[in-house]
C-alpha positions, 0 to 999 in steps of 0.5 A: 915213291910217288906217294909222296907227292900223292899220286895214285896209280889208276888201271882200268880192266874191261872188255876188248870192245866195250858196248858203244854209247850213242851221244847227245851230239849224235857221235859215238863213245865206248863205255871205257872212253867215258870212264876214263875221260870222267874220272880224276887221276887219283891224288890222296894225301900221303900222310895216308900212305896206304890201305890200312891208313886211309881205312882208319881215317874213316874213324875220323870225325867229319860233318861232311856235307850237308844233306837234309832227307824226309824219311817214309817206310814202305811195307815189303811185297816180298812173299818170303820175307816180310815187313817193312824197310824205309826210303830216305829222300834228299829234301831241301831242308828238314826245318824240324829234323826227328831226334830219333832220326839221324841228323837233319832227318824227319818224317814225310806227313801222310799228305806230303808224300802222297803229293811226291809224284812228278813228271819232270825229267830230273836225274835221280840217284839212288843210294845203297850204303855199306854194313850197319850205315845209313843216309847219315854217312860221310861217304855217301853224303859225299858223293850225293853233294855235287850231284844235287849242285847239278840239279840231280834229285836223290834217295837213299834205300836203308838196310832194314834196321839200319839208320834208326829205321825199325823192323817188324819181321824177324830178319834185318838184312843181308848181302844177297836181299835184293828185293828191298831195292827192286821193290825201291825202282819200280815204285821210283819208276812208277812215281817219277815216270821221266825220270832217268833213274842211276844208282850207286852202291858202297860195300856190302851195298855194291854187292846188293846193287850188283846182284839186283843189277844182274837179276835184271839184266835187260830189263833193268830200269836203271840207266846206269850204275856204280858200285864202290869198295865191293867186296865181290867174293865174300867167303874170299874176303872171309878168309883173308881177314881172318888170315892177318891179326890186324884183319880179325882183330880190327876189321873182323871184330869192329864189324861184328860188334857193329852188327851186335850193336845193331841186334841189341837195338831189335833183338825183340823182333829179331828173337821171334825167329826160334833158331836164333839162341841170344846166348850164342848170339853174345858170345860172338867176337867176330863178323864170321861169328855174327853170321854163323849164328844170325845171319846163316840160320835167319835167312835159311843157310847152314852155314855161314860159308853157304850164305857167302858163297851165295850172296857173292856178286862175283858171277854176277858181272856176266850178267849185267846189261847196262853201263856198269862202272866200279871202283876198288882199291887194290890195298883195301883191306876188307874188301880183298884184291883176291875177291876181284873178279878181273876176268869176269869184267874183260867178258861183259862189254856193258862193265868197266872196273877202275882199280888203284893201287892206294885207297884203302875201303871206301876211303881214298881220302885227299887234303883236306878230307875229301874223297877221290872215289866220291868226285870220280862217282860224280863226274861219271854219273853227270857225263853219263847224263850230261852227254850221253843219251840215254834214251838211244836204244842198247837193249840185246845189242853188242858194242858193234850193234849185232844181235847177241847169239842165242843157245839152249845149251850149255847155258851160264845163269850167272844168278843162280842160286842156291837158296831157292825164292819166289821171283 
């Protein structure tokens, strides 16, 4: 019954010796020490006293904090998938924001952006944000504020067609396209040279960060990252939702008619692919029908249970090589308990994963309307920065400082994929 004084109950799963952080006072840290010392017992309103509550709240109208952005499109470098996608950057104030844009959003002028570079050391986060969302979103607006009133810089990548952007390619995006934001870094890296660069995924984002973590590996650029309500396991998911009533006719078909919205809006460019057929694409009710008939044969699946089991980020835990945090609710009804893979984070010492038995999707929602995860976020992103330094080597090392062992075979390639691109 402690829900109903609000109390939450929090676990944390990790490897038996998470890698070791060097801090700014010259002592030492685990991963899983600063992860538990940062972030809040979880304390949620109990008039939300369960997943598919706290999940519905989200429909709830809220202005969330105020974030002003300045809007530039990038033109893809991707040899396979073309066109163009678009970078929102956190200004001080848009005095005179697009009314074709989300709200307090406008344009770069060709001569403000070509003066953005900088060599200060500001931390800077880079956002990803869930299906169909954008840098207009509560809950990532939410997790940006604190972080700006600590000095931090801020960006938000949007999925291509999301947000009011426009597309020129016959594609919008899905949970596997890493390119747009490896693309994102290193023109961040590159523009801002001393600036120790994190990044936060929310939902279908945190399976994108996952994966482009993990692609990485040590040659990852960001100094750390978080990802919240992952749905890890799509075709797990899948499944699960179409299990229960509640999960196809509410989750599923909200979902999909949110991605149908998004193809009437671009369905001129997105019609210039031959094996898309607009009658079938009409006809879809669910999520899974969306994909089955958009998704799969735009990016070159079969099916949409091939394009799910290879955009997963699941495997991708193993791989990661830099101080990895994540956070999922175990009664979040979309992104399924069953898709969680516990395991795989007690083998990787640079992950950590923060569970809770009560929190729904990208909700967790307390008195008042704000959100657990989103201080959680912040409070570990700013002791990460505040007193770690990130500058100590970590590179190739074990929690106990030795070189990782090398072998030829047998090898597990975590990003192996099935659907075969340039790198």
């Amino acid at each position: 019954m402690s829900w109903l004084l609000g109390h939450g109950k929090t676990f944390y799963t990790h490897h038996s010796s998470p890698i070791s952080l060097t801090t700014t006072s010259g002592s030492q840290i685990t991963l899983s020490e600063l992860s538990k010392f940062a972030i809040p017992p979880c304390r949620l309103n109990p008039l939300l006293f369960n997943g598919h509550l706290q999940t519905f709240w989200t429909a709830v109208k809220d202005a969330g904090p105020t974030i002003h952005y300045k809007r530039q499109y990038f033109q893809s470098i991707h040899t396979v998938y073309p066109g163009q996608f678009a970078i929102d950057f956190v200004v001080p104030e848009s005095s005179l924001p697009d009314p074709e844009l989300p709200e307090r959003t406008t344009y770069y002028s060709e001569k403000e952006f070509e003066s953005l570079g900088a060599q200060d050391e500001t931390p800077m986060l880079i956002c990803l944000h869930g299906l169909t969302g954008g840098s207009h979103e509560v809950y990532l607006r939410q997790v940006i504020a604190p972080l700006l009133d600590a000095g931090w810089a801020a960006c938000v990548v949007n999925s291509r067609g999301c947000a009011g952007t426009k597309i020129t390619s016959p594609e919008l995006y899905n949970a596997r396209s890493t390119w747009d934001v490896r693309q994102s870094v290193k023109w961040l890296r590159e523009t801002f040279p001393n600036r120790p660069l994190f990044a936060v995924g929310f939902s279908l984002g945190a399976n994108v960060l996952t994966n482009y973590v993990a692609e990485e590996g040590v040659k990852c650029e960001l100094k750390a990252a978080v990802v919240c309500s992952n749905p890890w396991d799509l075709e797990v998911c899948n499944l699960a939702l179409k299990r229960s009533y509640i999960g196809r006719e509410v989750y599923s078909k909200t979902m999909g008619q949110n991605m149908k919205n998004l193809y009437e809006t671009h369905k001129e460019q997105i019609l210039k692919n031959p094996k898309i057929d607009p009658e079938r694409v009409m006809a879809c009710k669910y999520l899974f029908e969306f994909d089955r008939v958009i998704q799969a044969p735009t990016w070159g699946y079969p099916t949409e249970g091939a394009y799910y089991r290879d955009a997963q980020s699941c495997d991708a835990v193993t791989a990661i090589k830099i101080p990895f945090l994540a956070i999922n609710a175990e009664d979040d009804p979309i992104s399924s308990i069953e898709a969680i893979p516990f395991e795989e984070f007690k083998q990787n010492p640079y992950t950590v994963l923060c569970t809770t038995n009560w929190g729904g999707h990208l909700s967790w929602f307390q008195i008042g309307g704000n959100r657990w995860f989103a201080t959680a976020v912040a409070e570990f992103l700013k002791k990460l920065q505040n007193d770690v330094d990130l500058k100590a080597p970590r590179e190739g090392l074990q929690s106990n400082g030795s070189v990782v062992p090398t072998q030829k075979y047998p090898t597990w390639n975590p990003s192996h994929r099935r659907l075969i691109l340039p790198s």
